[in-house]
Every structure is written in C-alpha cells, then in structure tokens.
DRENDRENLUM-515332 format. One record per residue (C-alpha): residue in one letter; y, z negated, x negated. Coordinates in pm, whole numbers, plus 50000, padded with zeros to 5 digits. Layout:
% DRENDRENLUM-515332
AYZX/...
//
This chain:
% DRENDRENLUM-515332
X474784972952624/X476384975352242/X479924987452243/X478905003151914/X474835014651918/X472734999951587/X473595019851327/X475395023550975/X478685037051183/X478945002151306/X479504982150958/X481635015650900/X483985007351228/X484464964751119/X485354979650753/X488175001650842/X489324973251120/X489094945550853/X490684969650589/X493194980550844/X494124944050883/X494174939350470/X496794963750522/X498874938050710/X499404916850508/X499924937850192/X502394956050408/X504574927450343/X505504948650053/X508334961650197/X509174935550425/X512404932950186/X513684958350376/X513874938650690/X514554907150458/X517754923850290/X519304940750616/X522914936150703/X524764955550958/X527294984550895/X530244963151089/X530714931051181/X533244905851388/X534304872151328/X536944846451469/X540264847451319/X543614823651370/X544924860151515/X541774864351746/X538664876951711/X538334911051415/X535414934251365/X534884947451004/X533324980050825/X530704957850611/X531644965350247/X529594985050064/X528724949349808/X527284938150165/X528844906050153/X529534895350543/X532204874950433/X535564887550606/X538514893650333/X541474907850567/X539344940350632/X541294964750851/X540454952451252/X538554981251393/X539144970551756/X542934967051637/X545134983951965/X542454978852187/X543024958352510/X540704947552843/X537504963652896/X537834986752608/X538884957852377/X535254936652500/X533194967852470/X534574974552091/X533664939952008/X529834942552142/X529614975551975/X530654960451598/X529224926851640/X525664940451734/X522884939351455/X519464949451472/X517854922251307/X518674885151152/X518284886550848/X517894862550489/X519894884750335/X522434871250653/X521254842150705/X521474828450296/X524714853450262/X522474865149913/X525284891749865/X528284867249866/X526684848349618/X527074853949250/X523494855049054/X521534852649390/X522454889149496/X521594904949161/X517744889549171/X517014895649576/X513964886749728/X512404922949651/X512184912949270/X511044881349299/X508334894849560/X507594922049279/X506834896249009/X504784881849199/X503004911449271/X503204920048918/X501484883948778/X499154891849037/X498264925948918/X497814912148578/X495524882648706/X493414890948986/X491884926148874/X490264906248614/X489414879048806/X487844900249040/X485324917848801/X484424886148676/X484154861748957/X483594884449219/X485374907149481/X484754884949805/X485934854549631/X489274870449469/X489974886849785/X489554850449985/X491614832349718/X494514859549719/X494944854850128/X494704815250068/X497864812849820/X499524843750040/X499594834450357/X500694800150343/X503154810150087/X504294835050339/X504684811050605/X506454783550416/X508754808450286/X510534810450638/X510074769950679/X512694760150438/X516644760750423/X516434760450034/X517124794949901/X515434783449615/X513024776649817/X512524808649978/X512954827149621/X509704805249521/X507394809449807/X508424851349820/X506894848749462/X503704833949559/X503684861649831/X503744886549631/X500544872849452/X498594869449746/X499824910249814/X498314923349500/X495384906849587/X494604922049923/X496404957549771/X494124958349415/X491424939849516/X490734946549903/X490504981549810/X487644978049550/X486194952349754/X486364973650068/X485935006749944/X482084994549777/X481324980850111/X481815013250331/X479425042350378/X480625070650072/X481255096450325/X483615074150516/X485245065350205/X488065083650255/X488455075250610/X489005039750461/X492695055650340/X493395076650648/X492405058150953/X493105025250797/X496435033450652/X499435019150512/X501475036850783/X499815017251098/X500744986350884/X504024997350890/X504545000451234/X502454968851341/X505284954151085/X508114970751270/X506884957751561/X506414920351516/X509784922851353/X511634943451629/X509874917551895/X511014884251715/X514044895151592/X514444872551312/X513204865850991/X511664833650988/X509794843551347/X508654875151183/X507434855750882/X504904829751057/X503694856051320/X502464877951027/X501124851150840/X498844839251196/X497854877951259/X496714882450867/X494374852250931/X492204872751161/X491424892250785/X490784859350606/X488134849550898/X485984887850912/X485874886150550/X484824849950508/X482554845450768/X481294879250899/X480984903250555/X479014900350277/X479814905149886/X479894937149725/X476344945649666/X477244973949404/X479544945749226/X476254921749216/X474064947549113/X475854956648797/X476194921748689/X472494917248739/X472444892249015/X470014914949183/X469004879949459/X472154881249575/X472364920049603/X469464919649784/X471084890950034/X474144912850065/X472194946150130/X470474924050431/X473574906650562/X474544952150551/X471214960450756/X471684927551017/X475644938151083/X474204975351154/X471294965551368/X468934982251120/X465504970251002/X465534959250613/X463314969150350/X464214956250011/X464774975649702/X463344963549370/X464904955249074/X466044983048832/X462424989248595/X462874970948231/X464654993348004/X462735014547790/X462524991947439/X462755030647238/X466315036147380/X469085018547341/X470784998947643/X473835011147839/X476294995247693/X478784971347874/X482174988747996/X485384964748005/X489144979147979/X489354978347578/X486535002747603/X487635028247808/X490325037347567/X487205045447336/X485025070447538/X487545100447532/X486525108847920/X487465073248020/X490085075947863/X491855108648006/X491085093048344/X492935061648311/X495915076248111/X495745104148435/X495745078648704/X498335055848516/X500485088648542/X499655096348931/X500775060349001/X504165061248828/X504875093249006/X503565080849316/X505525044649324/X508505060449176/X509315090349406/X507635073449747/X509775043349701/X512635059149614/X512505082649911/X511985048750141/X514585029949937/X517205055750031/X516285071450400/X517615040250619/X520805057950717/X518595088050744/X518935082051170/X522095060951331/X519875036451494/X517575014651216/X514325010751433/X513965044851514/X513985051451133/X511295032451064/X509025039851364/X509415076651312/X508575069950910/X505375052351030/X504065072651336/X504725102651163/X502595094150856/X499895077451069/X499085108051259/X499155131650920/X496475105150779/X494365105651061/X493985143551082/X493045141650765/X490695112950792/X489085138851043/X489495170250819/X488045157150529/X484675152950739/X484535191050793/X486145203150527/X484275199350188/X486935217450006/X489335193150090/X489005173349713/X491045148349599/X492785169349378/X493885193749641/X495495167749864/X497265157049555/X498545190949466/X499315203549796/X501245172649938/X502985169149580/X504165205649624/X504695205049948/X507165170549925/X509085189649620/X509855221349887/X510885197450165/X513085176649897/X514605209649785/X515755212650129/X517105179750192/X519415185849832/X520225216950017/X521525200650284/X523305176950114/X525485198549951/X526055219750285/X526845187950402/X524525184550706/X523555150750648/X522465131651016/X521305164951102/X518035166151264/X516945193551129/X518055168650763/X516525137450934/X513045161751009/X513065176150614/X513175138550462/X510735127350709/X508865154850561/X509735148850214/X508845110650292/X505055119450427/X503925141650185/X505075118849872/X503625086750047/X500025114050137/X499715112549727/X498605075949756/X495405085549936/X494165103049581/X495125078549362/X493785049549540/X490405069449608/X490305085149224/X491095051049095/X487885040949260/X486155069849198/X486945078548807/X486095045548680/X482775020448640/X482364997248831/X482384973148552/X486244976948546/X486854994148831/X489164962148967/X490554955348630/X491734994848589/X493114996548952/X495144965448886/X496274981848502/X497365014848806/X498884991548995/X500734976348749/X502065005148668/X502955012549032/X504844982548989/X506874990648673/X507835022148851/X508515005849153/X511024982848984/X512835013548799/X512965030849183/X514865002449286/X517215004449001/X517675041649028/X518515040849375/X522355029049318/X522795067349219/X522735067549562/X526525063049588/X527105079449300/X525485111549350/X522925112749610/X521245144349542/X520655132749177/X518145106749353/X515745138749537/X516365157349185/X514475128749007/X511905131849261/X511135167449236/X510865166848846/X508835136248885/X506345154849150/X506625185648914/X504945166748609/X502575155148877/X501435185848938/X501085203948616/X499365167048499/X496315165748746/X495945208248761/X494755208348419/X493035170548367/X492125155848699/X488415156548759/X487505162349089/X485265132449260/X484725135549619/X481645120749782/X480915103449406/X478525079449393/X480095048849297/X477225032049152/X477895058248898/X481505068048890/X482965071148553/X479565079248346/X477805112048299/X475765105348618/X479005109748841/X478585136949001/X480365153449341/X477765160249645/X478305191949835/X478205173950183/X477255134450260/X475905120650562/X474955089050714/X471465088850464/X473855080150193/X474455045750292/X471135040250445/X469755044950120/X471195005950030/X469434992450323/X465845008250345/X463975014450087/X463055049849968/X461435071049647/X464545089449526/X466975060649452/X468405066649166/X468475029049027/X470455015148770/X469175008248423/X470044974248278/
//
C-alpha cells in the first residue's frame, strides 16, 4: 500500500517537504534575534547583597549602581522579586560574549556580519548557479553552511563566532536564492505557488522558535539546527534529480533526459523520452543567449528586473522593519514570536489552497491587496500610538496584522522573480533581487533606532514605502501566473487560464503538442 498513490502529486509532496526544510536553514536569517536577546532586568551579587537592575537601554548587562528594584523588600516578597528580575527567556551571545559592553564589538553584531555573508553570497552563488548548475550550488551552499553554523557555537573566541556567522550567512543565500530556482523548476507549475504557501518561511519560523525555546541556549540551538538542516542536504543529494529545465537550456539534453526519468521513477509513472529540440532553421537567425548585461538591453527585460529590484527593497525594508521593532509588541518574548509565525502560516496556507480555485488570484493582486491592506493596519497601529494604547491587544492584533500582510508580499516577488525572467539568468537575477533585499535589509536595521526616537516615524516609513509599491506594480507589473517557465521572460510567456496535473506530465511522457525549445 503507497502512502502517496503513483502519480505527479507525489514528486509534488517530497518538493514542498524538501523546500520546507530549505526553509530551515535559511531561516537562520533571523536567528540574530535570538542571538542578540538580553532581558529587560537583571540581578547580580553585590558587597550590599544581591540587586536586580532595569537593563539599560545600550543593553550592556554590566551593573553600574542601577537603582535596586527589589530595594525595601524583605522574606518571601524579597525571594519572589529576585526570581521575577533575574528570569530571562533565553541565553544568549549577545549575554554570553557581553557584545554590548564592548566597544567596536557592539556596533558590528552578529546580524551584519551574518548579512555580509549573505550579501557575498548573493553576489557569488546566483552566478554560480546558472553556470555550474542548480543541484550542485545548492549542495555546496549547505556544505560551507552548516558546518559553519555548527562551529560557530563550538568556540569561546568571539572572533571566532563573528567568522563562522559570516560563512553562515553564505551558505543562507544559497539555500534562499538558489533553492528557490532550483526548487521552483522541479515542481509541477500549478503547484508552484503552493511551493511559497505551504512551504513557507513562517513554519520555519516557528520550527526555529521551537528548537530554540526547547534548548534554551545558543550554542544548543546552533548544532540542533545545523543536524535537522542535514535531512535537506541528504533528499537533495541522494533522492532528487537536477533541474531538467536548467539542462535543457544549456543543451545537455542526456542529462535532461536522465533527470526527466529520475522525475517519472520518483512518481511511479512509466517514461517515454522526449527528443531533442529539431535543428534550427539555417534561414532564421538563432535565439540569442540571455545573461544579466542583456536584460538591461531588451526594454521588456528590462522593466521587469528594475520592477522586481523595486518589490524587493520595499519588501525587505518594511517586513524587516516591522519584525525588527514588534518584540515588545506582547510582555512575554515567546508568545511574540509564535503568534508572528502561526499567524502567517495559516494566512499562507489558505492561500496555497485559494490560489487552486481561484484563477483570479494573480500575482499582482496578492501584491496589491496585502500591500494595501498592511498600509491600513499600519495606519492603525500609528493611531494607536499616539492614543497611547500601546500593549493593547487590540495594538498587539493590528501589528500582527500589519506584520502578515507586509511579510504575504514575499510570495509575489519570489514567484515573479521566477516567473518574469529566462531561465538563462533566472538564478543570477534573483540573486541581483536579493541583493537588493539585502541592501534594504541593512538600511531597516539602521532605521530602526528611530525607534526611541519617534516610533511612529518607523510605521510612517513603511506606509510610504508600501505606497510606492503599489502605484509601482499597478501600472508595470506583468501578470504571470501558471507561466511556463521554459519560457518565462520571452514573447512565448504566456499566462494559462487554469493548469492541471497534464502540465507536468508533459516532462515525463512524451506527447505531439510540446512546445520544444529551439537551440
């Protein structure tokens, strides 16, 4: 008896787990936030007894004759007072190292040198990945990330820990730029969207929470991940095949042919093989070859990139500062971060489901409507603000709001950065996006001191930001869903009414209306 009956819907199912589990590990993205968490008070042993602390707002633990909050108390009430202010959530390296009592360390924390990792990465692997191959970039990325990730918590060198974040953050934009090309040309094109809804960043998150809520620690939290992302680095290596579209375009038609088998085999589906594109007709002229200086000559190519290099500084600017800034959004610091993730989860994977039966449902109507609709709920958290109703719930309920639509606007620019360009480039332009992504995640992090300053001024930057957004992709986003992506980016892209699961049988058995490349 098969758990999961032969079919396409089985390779479908191991995709979203395996991307699911990519997820994982790039979710280490914003394990800073666990790695740079310090209590609100603390106590420590005095000559004149033990004294519990507000934590300053420069975060340094150090105690600097603070005024003793337990100061009067006596007994009972005096032992419960020093539980209370002595109790942290987590142990952190940002504790552990004391980063924000030293001078130099605390102004580069292990977020930025994560992010130029991440960054070097960005720059390195898309290209690598058109070039060499997506299965092979993808394999390398986890091999540098995972140990790195490991030996990061192994050490008592700070340095140490600063260096091995780094190569982290490589091995991230790996599985982030180049698992989702790789991924997203292995699944069926009707599921494709599925691929950002069911396998989301959000259940990441919360698998993340988890581990770290259940360890307790840094260092434990560190080598657990690393063990659980090896269950990736094992599907990918030993159970699925290269990117058949990938092979096909570079002309290493064999080994497309192998791939499209290894497809048919993993779905319990009898093979047929396809045959090679026909020679190109010698009275017209071949398709020319597509890299990233090219776009930026072909005027549609062009207004696609510039458009997606736009959704993802919006997008990594407003969504992380809107993370950046909502950990005091609930008194207790794991319910924060449960509620972020749950919440999103279960928006995603009605929409995973919606998108099935809704063929309206486009890319750029997610992206409008969630960009809108996170500008209305950030109105109302301003509004708060000013009444003063911060810790509210009905406060804590519009940011989660204002949280899950800015994060939704991910889903179209991950699935239009796949969708808008060739395949020839398509890693090397999602890594330029990402890049970008980067830049703007970097400037969130910066912007997010006007926190103290003048918190509202932080949801203000958002809205104007989501407001260019939407003006931006109403008049020059093309709409691409269901695209083929043997196509996307060239005059033969165009949208399907409906898909079903004939579209990705068509790269298993052979039949007369393939459309097949010319070379």
């Amino acid at each position: 008896m098969h758990i999961i009956p032969p079919g396409i819907y089985r390779v479908d199912v191991l995709i979203l787990i395996s991307y699911q589990m990519c997820h994982f590990f790039s979710i280490q993205q914003l394990f800073p936030i666990f790695l740079n968490y310090t209590p609100k008070t603390a106590c420590v042993d005095t000559a004149q007894g033990r004294v519990c602390y507000d934590v300053p707002k420069s975060k340094c633990l150090q105690y600097n004759e603070f005024p003793n909050l337990c100061a009067n108390l006596t007994g009972s009430a005096l032992s419960d007072c020093h539980v209370e202010k002595s109790h942290s959530y987590y142990q952190s390296a940002a504790m552990e190292f004391e980063i924000y009592c030293r001078p130099g360390w605390k102004d580069f924390r292990p977020a930025f040198v994560q992010y130029v990792g991440v960054l070097i990465g960005n720059i390195i692997l898309g290209y690598v990945a058109d070039q060499m191959g997506r299965k092979k970039t993808f394999i390398l990325s986890m091999l540098i990330g995972i140990p790195a990730l490991s030996l990061s918590a192994t050490f008592n060198s700070i340095a140490a820990f600063y260096f091995f974040r780094a190569l982290t953050g490589i091995g991230i934009a790996g599985t982030m730029i180049v698992g989702w090309a790789y991924f997203s040309e292995l699944v069926s094109p009707h599921q494709r969207f599925k691929l950002r809804t069911f396998s989301n960043w959000a259940n990441a998150r919360i698998m993340l929470t988890l581990v770290a809520l259940f360890t307790g620690e840094w260092r434990l939290s560190s080598h657990v991940s690393a063990c659980i992302s090896l269950i990736t680095l094992a599907i990918v290596y030993f159970v699925l095949p290269e990117s058949h579209i990938w092979l096909r375009k570079k002309g290493r038609y064999q080994e497309a042919e192998e791939s499209r088998k290894r497809i048919a085999d993993l779905a319990g589906l009898e093979f047929e093989p396809m045959p090679p594109p026909p020679k190109a007709d010698d009275s017209q002229p071949p398709e020319p070859t597509v890299n990233i200086c090219t776009v930026f000559a072909d005027p549609q190519l062009r207004k696609n990139i510039l458009i997606l290099w736009l959704m993802w500084f919006v997008t990594g600017m407003t969504a992380y500062l809107t993370d950046l800034c909502g950990g005091d959004m609930t008194k207790n610091f794991w319910i924060g971060q449960f509620l972020s993730g749950i919440l999103l989860s279960v928006v995603r994977i009605f929409m995973g489901f919606a998108d099935g039966y809704l063929p309206w449902m486009g890319r750029r109507f997610v992206l409008l409507c969630s960009q809108s609709l996170a500008i209305v709920f950030f109105g109302c958290v301003i509004s708060f603000l000013y009444a003063g109703e911060k810790g509210q719930w009905y406060y804590t309920a519009a940011y989660l709001a204002a949280f899950v639509f800015t994060s939704i606007v991910w889903e179209p620019c991950y699935l239009c950065a796949s969708e808008l360009m060739p395949t020839d480039v398509r890693a090397t332009s999602t890594a330029s996006c990402s890049i970008v992504g980067r830049f703007a995640n970097i400037g969130a992090s910066m912007l997010s001191g006007l926190k103290t300053v003048y918190e509202p001024g932080v949801h203000m930057i958002s809205m104007s930001l989501g407001l260019t957004n939407i003006i931006a992709a109403y008049f020059l986003l093309q709409e691409t869903k269901n695209c083929s992506l043997d196509k996307a980016g060239t005059a033969a892209s165009k949208p399907v009414e409906k898909a079903n699961e004939q579209e990705m049988k068509d790269l298993i058995n052979k039949t007369d209306d393939v459309d097949v490349e010319k070379k």
